[in-house]
N, C-alpha and C positions, 0 to 999 in steps of 0.2 A: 492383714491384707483384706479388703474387698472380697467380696466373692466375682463382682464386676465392675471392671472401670475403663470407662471410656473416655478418651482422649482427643479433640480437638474432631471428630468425628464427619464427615462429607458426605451425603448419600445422593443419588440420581434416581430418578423416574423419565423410561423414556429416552436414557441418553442426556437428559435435562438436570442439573443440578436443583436439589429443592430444599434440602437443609443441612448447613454449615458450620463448623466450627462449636461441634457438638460435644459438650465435654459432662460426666457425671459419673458416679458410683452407686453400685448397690452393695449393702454389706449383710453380714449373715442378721436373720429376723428383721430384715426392712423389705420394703412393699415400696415401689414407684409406680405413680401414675401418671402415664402423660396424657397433655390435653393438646385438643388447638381444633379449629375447626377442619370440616372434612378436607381433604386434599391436600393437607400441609405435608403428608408426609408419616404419619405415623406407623402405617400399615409397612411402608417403605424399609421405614428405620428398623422396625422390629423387624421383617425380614435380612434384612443386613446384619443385623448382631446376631440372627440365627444362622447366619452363615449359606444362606440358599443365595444371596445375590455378593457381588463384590463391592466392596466402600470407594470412593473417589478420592479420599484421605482419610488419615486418622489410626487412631490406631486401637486394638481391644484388647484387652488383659483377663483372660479365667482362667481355671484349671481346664486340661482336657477332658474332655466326656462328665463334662457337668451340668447341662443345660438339656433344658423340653423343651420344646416350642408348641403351643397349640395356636395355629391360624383357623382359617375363616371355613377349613372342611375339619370335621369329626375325625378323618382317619380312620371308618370302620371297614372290616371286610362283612359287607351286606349277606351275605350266605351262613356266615357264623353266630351264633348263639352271643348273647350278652358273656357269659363267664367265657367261651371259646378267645371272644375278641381278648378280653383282659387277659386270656393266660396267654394268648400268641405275645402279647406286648410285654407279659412279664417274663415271655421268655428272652425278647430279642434284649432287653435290660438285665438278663439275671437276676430276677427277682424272683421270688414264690411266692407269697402270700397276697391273694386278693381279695380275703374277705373282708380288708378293712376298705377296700375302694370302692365294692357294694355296697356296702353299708352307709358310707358315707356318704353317697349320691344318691341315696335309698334308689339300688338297682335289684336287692334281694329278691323282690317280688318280680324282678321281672328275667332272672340269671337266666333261664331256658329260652329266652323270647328269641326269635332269629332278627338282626340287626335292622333289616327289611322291615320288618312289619312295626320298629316302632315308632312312634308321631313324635315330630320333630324335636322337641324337647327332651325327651327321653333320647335320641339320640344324640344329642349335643350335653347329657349328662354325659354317659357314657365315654363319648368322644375327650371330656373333659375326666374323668373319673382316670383312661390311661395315664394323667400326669401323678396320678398316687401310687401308681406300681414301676416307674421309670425310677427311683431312688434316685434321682438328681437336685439338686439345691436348689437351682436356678430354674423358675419359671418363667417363660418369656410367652404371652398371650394377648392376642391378638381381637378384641369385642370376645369375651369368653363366653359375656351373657344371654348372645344374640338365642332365641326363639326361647328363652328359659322363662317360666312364673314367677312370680314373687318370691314364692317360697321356696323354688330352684335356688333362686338368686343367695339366700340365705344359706340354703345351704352350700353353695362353692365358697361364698364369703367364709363361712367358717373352716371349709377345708383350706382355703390360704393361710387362715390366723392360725389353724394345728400346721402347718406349712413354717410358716414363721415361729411356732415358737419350738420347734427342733430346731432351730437354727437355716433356716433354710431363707431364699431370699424371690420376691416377685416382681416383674418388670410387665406391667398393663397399657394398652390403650383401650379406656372404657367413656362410655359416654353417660353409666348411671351410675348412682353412687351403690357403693357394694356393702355401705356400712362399715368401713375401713377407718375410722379418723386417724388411725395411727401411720395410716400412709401418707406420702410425703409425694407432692406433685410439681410437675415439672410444665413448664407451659413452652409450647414448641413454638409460638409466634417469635420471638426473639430471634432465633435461628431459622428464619425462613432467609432462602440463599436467591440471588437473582439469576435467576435461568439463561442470562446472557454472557453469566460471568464463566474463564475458561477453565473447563474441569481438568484438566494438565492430564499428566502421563498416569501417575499413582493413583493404582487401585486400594492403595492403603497397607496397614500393616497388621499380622498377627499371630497373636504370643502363641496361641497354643491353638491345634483342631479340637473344635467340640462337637463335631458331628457322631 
């Protein structure tokens, strides 16, 4: 089985219907990337399979409590320390260990910093470094790479690929290449829905809560 499969899928923006008849899977060690230009929909959709907004149809398929979402804020609490933030989040996951989230987002050097004082980058590691102590499969991320360097960027890349080859699975909308060739992309123009058309009763349907 899938880790995710989505079925015939309907989202709204606004009340407006904007993409339709959205169907795809992610399985365990696959990486999706979808494309299309701005305002198709992407931001929309990923929020819908995160389960923050309701579908207009369609229906999703996971396990319960198997999914991360990182959108367009970091998620920090500004008053706590680098290691503070990671261990509040590996509490609310049940996890313990965060030295490999450090490390891997080379946050080491900066574990005592207060969330506040670090330049944007360093926050949007960080913010992204939380999906390494949530112990869920399913990444679903939203521009992950906004404010990050070059060599940020490198390194998340490779935190997806050690992501994927424990078996774990990524659902992206990015706009630069992450150096992924093994990812598999989805182009969202096809499924662009006409906003005139009527979005009926059904919010949609779903297998399991993963919140």
């Amino acid at each position: 089985m899938p880790l995710l499969t989505i079925t015939d899928l309907s989202v709204a923006r606004a009340g407006l219907p904007i993409l339709s008849a959205l169907s795809f899977c992610v399985d365990h060690g696959e990486a999706l990337v979808l494309r299309g230009p701005n305002g198709i929909g992407k931001t929309t959709l990923l929020r819908t399979i995160a389960g923050l907004q309701p579908a207009l149809a369609g229906e999703m398929s996971l396990a319960a409590e198997s999914m991360a979402y990182a959108g367009h804020s970091d998620g920090l609490k500004a008053t706590l320390s680098v290691v503070e933030n990671l261990r509040f989040w590996a509490d609310i996951y049940a996890t313990k260990d965060i030295a490999p989230a450090l490390a891997q987002m080379n946050l080491d050097a900066l574990a005592d910093r207060a969330a506040h004082s670090l330049s944007a980058g360093q926050k949007r590691r960080l913010g992204l470094a939380r999906l390494l102590v949530t112990g869920r499969p399913i990444w679903v991320l939203d521009e992950p790479t906004v404010s990050l360097d070059q060599a940020s960027v490198q390194l998340f890349a490779e935190a997806i690929r050690s992501h994927l080859a424990q078996g774990g699975a990524a659902l992206m909308a990015t706009h630069i290449d992450l150096g992924l060739p093994e990812a598999r992309v989805l182009d969202l123009g096809p499924y662009r829905a006409d906003p005139l058309a009527p979005t009926g009763g059904s919010a949609g349907a779903f297998d399991e809560a993963f919140l």
